[in-house]
N, C-alpha and C positions, 0 to 999 in steps of 0.2 A: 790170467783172467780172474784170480782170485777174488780181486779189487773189484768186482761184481759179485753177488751173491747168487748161486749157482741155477736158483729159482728165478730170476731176473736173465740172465743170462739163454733158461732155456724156456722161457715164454718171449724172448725176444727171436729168437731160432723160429717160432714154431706162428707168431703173429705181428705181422707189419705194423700195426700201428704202436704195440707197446715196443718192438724195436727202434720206434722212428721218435718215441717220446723216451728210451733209454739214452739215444743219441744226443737227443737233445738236452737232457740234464748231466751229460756227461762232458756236451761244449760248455753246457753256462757254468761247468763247475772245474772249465779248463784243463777239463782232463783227458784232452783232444787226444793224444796219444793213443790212450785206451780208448779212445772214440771210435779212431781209425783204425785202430787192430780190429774192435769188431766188426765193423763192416767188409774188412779183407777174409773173414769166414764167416762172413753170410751165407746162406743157400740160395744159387740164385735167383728163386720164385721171393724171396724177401727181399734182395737187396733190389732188386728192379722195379720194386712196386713203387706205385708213385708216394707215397707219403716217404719211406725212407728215404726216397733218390732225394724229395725236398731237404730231407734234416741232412743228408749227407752233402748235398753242395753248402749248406750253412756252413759244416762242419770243415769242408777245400775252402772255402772261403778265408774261414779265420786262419786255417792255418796257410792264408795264399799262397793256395795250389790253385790259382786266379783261373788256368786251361781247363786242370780236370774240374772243376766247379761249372765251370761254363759246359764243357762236355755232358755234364749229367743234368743239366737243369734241359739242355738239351732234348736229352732221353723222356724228359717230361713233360714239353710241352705239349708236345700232339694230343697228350691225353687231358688237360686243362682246358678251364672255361672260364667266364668272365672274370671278376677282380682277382682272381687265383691267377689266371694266365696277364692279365697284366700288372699283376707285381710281379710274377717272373719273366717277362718282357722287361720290365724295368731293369731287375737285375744282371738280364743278359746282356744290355748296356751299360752297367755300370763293369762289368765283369772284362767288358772289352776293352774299356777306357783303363780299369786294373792292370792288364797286359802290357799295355803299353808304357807302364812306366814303375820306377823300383818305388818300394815303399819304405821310408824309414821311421821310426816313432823320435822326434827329437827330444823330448822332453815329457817326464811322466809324471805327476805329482794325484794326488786326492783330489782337487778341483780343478786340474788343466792338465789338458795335453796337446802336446804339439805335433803335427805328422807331417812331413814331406812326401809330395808325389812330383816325381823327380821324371821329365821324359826319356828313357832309354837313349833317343837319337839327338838328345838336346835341344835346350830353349834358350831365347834368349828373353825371354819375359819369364816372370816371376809372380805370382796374381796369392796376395795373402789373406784369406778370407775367417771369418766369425759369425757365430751362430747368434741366433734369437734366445732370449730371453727362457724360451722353453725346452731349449736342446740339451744336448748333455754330450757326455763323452763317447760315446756309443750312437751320437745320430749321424747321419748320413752329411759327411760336409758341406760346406753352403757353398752352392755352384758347380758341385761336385756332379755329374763327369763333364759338362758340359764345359770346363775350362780345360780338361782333358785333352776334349775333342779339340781342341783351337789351339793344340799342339802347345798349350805353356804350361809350365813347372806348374804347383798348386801344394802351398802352407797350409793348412787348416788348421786352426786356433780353438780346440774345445774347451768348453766349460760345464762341470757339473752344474745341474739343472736347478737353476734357480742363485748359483752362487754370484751373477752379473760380472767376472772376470779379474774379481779385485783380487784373487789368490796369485794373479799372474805380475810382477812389478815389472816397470816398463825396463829395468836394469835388466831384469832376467831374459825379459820378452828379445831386446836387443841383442843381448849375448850370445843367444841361441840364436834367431832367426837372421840375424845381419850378415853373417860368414856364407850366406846361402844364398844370398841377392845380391854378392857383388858381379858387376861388369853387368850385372840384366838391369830391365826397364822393368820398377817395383810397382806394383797396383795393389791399393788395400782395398777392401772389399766387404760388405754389409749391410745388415736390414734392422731399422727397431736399435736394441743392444748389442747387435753386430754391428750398424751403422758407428754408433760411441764408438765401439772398440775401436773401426777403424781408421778413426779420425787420433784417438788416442793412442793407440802403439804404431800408426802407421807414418805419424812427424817423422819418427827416428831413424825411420829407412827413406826419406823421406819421397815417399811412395807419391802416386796419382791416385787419390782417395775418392772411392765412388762409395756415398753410403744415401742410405734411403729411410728416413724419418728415424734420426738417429737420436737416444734418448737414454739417459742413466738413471734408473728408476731412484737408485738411495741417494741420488746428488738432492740435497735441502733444497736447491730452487725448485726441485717437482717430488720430493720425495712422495713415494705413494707408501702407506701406513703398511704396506703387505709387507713391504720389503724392509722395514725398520729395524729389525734383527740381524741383516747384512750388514755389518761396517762397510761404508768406506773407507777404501787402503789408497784410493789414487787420487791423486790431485789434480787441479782443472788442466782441460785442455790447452789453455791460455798458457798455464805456468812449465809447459814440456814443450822439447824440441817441435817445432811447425815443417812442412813440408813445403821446400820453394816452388811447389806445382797446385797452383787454384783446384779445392776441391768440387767434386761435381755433390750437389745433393737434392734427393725428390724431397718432397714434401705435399701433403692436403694441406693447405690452407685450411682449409673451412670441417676437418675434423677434429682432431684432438686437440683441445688449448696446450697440452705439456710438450706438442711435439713443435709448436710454436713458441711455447718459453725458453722450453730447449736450446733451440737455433737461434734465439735473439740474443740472451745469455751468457750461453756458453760456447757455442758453435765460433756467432759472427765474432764474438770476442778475439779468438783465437787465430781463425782466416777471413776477416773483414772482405777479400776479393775472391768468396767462394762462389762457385756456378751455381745459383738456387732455380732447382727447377721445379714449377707449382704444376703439382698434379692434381687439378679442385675435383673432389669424387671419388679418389684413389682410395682415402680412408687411410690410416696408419701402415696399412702393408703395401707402397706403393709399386713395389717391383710386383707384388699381383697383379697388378690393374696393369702392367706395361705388356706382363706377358698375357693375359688376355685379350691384352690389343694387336696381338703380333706383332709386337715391336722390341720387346725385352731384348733378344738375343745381341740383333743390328746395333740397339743402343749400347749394350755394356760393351760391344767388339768396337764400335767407334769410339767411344773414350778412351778403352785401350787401345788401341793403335792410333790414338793421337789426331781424329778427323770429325771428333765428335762437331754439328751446330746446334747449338741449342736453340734458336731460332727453327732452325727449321724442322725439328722433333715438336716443338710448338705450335706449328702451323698442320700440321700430319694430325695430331692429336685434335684440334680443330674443327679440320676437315674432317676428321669420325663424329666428331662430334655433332656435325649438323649433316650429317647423312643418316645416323640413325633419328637424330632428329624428325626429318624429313621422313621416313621411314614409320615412324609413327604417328 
């Protein structure tokens, strides 16, 4: 216990919350080890208290102890209240969806990393998903547990925050993630600069690519000024392997012109016979606007399993549409 300083150590003994904020700089500084040695000589009136029982399921977290993390967040809820108890609600679903399958980190670099969540009892679907434009390495995967739950494997594809994915080359991206999708039914998956992504590295698996107002900030046909610091390292979607499976894609119409330059561009260039589906109202974030209609889940499970009509998610949207009409 040297590796604490013996003052830290015994205001940690003696007060829950500077214990629960020792924990805590001792996970962000990966020094989970000596994390969890402290907590195993707690007294029990500290480690039971609800602030360390939070740092210490962080702490089973990282180091997935997926059960005992679950087991202690547990311990806590009876005693939480509103947005407190439902992000640990959240967690206690993500934690379950954890359990159920191994984790392996495939690829680790400064701007990308790659993780497989692999089903314990096997899949035969494979669902390769990317994050937005604002995630990072450390955010919560896109889709994530919810493709869990639907019993398929789950790739997540991060990106440090704000690097738009060009640290990743579509050589690399293949090398690593192909050997993992053979014999399964491959699904790319994303939104915004997850959507690009997965029209871009998802050709080569050649995946069923569901993206929704998908857009590459530093490509010159929209480049936006913010991002003009970013090289681009990839080349168009046109000029890399296409996927012989029509992609599905949302879009507003009637909001962003870049996410309409986008798709005329660069998109249709690439899969002239993609599914465009006009979501007018959606706004840039259109899987928002699906799952506020209660429809998100049904739709992304129908494209994957191959029974999506777009016609008739068209008619359904519609029909809300002049009901609340009506309603007003």
């Amino acid at each position: 216990m040297r590796m604490i300083s013996l003052g830290a150590f015994f205001s940690a003994w003696k007060d829950p919350k500077v214990c629960a904020e020792l924990i805590r700089s001792l996970r962000l500084k990966d020094r989970l080890f000596l994390a969890r040695l402290l907590i195993n000589v707690l007294p029990h009136r500290i480690a039971g208290s609800t602030k360390v029982l939070l740092e210490s399921a962080q702490l089973f977290r990282q180091r997935q102890e997926f059960g005992l993390a679950k087991a202690t967040l547990m311990r806590a809820l009876p005693r939480l209240k509103g947005k407190v108890r439902q992000s640990v609600k959240r967690s206690l679903r993500q934690l379950s969806a954890l359990e159920r399958v191994n984790v392996k980190v495939l690829a680790s670099a400064q701007d990308h990393r790659i993780t497989l969540y692999s089903q314990r009892a096997g899949s035969g679907v494979v669902v390769v998903t990317f994050g937005t434009i604002s995630s990072s390495l450390n955010t919560e995967p896109f889709g994530f547990p919810f493709l869990i739950e639907q019993g398929y494997d789950h790739i997540h594809v991060a990106q440090s925050k704000y690097t738009l994915y060009q640290s990743l080359s579509l050589e690399e991206f293949q090398k690593i993630v192909a050997v993992h999708c053979k014999g399964k039914k491959v699904v790319s998956y994303g939104s915004s600069l997850g959507g690009y992504a997965a029209l871009y590295f998802g050709g080569c698996l050649d995946a069923k690519i569901i993206a929704a107002s998908p857009v590459n900030f530093v490509d010159k046909v929209i480049l936006v000024k913010r991002w003009a610091l970013v090289p681009m390292r990839h080349s168009l979607i046109s000029e890399n392997p296409t996927s012989s499976k029509a992609p599905v894609i949302f879009y507003d119409p009637l909001d962003d012109e870049r996410d309409r330059v986008y798709l005329a561009k660069r998109v249709l260039p690439a899969y002239p016979n993609a599914k465009v589906i006009p979501i007018p109202g959606g706004g840039h974030a259109t899987f928002n606007e699906l799952q506020k209609r209660g429809i998100l889940k049904s739709t992304i499970l129908s494209i994957v399993e191959g029974n999506f009509d777009a016609r008739k998610l068209l008619l359904e949207l519609n029909e809300q549409d002049e009901q609340k009409a009506q309603v007003a």
